[in-house]
C-alpha positions as CSV (number, residue, x, y, z in Angstrom):
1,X,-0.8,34.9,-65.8
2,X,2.9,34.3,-65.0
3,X,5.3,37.3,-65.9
4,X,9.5,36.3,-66.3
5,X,10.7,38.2,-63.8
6,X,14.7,39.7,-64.8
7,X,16.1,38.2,-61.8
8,X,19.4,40.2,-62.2
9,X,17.3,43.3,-61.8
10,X,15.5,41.9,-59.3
11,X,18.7,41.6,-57.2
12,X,19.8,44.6,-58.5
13,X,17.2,46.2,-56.9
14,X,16.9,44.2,-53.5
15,X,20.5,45.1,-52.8
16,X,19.7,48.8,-53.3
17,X,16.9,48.6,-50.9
18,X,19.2,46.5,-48.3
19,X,21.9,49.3,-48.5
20,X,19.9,52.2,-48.0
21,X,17.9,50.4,-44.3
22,X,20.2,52.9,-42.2
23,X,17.9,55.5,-43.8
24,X,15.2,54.0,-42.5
25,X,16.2,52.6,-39.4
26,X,17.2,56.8,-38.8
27,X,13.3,57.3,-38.7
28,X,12.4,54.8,-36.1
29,X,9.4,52.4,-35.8
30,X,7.9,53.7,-38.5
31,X,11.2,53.9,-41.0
32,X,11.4,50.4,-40.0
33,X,7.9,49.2,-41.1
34,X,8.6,51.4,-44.6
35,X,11.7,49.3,-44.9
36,X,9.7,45.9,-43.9
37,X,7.1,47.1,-46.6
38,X,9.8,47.6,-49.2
39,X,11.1,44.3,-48.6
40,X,7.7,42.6,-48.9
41,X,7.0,44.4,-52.2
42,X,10.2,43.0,-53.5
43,X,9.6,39.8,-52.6
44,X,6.0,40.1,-53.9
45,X,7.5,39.9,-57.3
46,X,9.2,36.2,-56.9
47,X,6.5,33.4,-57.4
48,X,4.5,32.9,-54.4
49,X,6.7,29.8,-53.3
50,X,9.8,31.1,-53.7
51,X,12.3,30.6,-51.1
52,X,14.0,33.7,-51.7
53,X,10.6,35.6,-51.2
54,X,10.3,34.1,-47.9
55,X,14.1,34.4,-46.6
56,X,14.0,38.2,-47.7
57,X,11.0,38.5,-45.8
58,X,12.8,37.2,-42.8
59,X,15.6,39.2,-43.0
60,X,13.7,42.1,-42.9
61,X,11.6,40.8,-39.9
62,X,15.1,40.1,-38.7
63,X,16.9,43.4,-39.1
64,X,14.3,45.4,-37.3
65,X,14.4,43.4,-34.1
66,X,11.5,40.9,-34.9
67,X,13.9,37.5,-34.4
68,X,10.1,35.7,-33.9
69,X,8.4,37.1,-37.0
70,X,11.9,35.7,-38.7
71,X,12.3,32.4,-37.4
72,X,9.0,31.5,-39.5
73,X,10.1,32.6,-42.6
74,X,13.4,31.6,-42.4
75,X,12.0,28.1,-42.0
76,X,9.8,28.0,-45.0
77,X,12.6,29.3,-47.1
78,X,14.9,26.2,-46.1
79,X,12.4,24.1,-46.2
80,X,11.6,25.6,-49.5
81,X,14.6,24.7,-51.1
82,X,16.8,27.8,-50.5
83,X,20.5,27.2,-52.2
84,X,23.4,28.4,-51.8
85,X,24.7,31.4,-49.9
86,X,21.4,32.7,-49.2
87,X,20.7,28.7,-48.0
88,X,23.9,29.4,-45.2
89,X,22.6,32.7,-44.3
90,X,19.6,31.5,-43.6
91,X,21.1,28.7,-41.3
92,X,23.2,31.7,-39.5
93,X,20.5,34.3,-39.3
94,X,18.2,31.8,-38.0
95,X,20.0,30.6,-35.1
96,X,20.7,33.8,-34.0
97,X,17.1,34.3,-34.2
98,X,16.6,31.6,-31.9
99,X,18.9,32.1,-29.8
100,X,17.4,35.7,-29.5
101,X,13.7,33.9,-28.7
102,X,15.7,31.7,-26.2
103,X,15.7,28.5,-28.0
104,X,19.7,28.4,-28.2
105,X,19.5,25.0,-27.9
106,X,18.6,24.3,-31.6
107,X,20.9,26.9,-32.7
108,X,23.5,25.0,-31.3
109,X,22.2,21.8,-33.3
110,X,21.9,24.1,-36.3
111,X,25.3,25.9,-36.9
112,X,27.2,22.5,-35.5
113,X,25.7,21.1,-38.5
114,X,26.4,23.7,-40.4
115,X,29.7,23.6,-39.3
116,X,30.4,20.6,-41.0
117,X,28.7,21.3,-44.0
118,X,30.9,22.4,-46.5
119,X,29.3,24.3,-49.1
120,X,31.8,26.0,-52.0
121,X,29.2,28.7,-53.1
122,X,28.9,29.3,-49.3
123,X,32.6,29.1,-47.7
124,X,33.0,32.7,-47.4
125,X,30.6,32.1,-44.1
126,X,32.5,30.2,-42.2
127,X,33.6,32.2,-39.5
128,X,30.0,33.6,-39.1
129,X,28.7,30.3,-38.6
130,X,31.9,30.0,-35.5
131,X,31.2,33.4,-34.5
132,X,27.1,33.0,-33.8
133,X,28.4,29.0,-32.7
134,X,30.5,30.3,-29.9
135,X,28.0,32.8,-28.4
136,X,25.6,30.1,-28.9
137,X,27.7,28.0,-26.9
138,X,27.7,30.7,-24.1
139,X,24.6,30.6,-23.8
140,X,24.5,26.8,-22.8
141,X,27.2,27.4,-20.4
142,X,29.8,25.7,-22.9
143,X,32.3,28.1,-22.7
144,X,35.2,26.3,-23.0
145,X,34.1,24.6,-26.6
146,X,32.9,28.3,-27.3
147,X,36.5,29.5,-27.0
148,X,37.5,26.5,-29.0
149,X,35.3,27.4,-31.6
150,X,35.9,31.1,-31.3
151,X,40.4,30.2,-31.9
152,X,40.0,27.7,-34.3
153,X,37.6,30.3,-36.6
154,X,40.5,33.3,-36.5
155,X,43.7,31.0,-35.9
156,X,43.7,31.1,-40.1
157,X,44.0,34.8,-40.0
158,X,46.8,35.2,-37.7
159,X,50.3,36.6,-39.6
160,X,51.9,34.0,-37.5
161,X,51.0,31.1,-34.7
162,X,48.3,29.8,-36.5
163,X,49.2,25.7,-36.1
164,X,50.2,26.8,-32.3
165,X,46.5,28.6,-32.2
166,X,45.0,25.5,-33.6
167,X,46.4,23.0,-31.5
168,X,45.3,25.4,-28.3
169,X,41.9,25.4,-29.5
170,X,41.3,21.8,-30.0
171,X,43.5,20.9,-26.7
172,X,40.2,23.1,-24.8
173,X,38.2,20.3,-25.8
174,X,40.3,18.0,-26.5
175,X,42.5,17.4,-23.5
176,X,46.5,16.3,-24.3
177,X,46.5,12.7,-23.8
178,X,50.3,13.1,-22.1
């Protein structure tokens, strides 16, 4: 039998759990696999095919240093349906995952995609999605597009040069056709 789960207590509660992991992480291995088990328990509550369930999952894998116990479940949750913010964080967690396991070369493919993927509910993300882009980039020995990348994602925050910041950025991979 199917209980109605109170979702906004169920967040509630998740983000409790997510901002008390320093406690756990100060008790090593074993705080960590507490904090994994909390997670799970959590999730354990969503219906079994929940994407949420499985991108929680991954995060926890994910923020105790498992980046190949993550990449799974990650996976299943986009491929779940996962919407959203959560949907974006997946994309960015993920690729760093990846990247992590040494298979930068689909995190580039990922958060260049997601790079032109303009999500409203997910906007606020942005810069993460330059920021794990560029290092990605790196990694590939792209260094100049990484820079790019890297500019064009805090040129909008500058008090002032931010069109001068922008053109720079585009003319490292872009070269000036004068």
């Amino acid at each position: 039998m199917d209980q109605k789960i109170d979702m906004n207590d169920w967040e509630r509660r998740s983000a409790q759990a997510w901002a008390e992991i320093d406690e756990y992480y100060a008790r090593g291995e074993a705080g960590e696999a507490d904090f994994r088990a909390r997670i799970c328990e959590l999730a354990g509550e969503l219906p079994k095919e929940s994407p949420i369930a499985a991108f929680e999952r991954a995060c926890a894998w994910d923020s105790t240093g498992h980046s190949d116990r993550a990449v799974p479940l990650y996976e299943e949750a986009l491929e779940g349906g996962l919407a959203g913010i959560r949907r974006r964080r997946a994309v960015i967690q993920m690729s760093s995952s990846l990247r992590n396991i040494g298979r930068v070369e689909e995190s580039v493919v990922l958060l260049t995609a997601e790079a032109e993927n303009y999500d409203p509910d997910a906007a606020v993300l942005a810069d993460a999605v330059s920021a794990v882009l560029a290092l990605c980039l790196v990694d590939v020995g792209r260094e100049r597009e990484a820079v790019s990348v890297a500019v064009r994602a805090l040129a909008p925050h500058l008090p002032r040069y931010q069109r001068s910041m922008a053109n720079y950025a585009r003319l490292l991979v872009e070269p000036d056709p004068a």
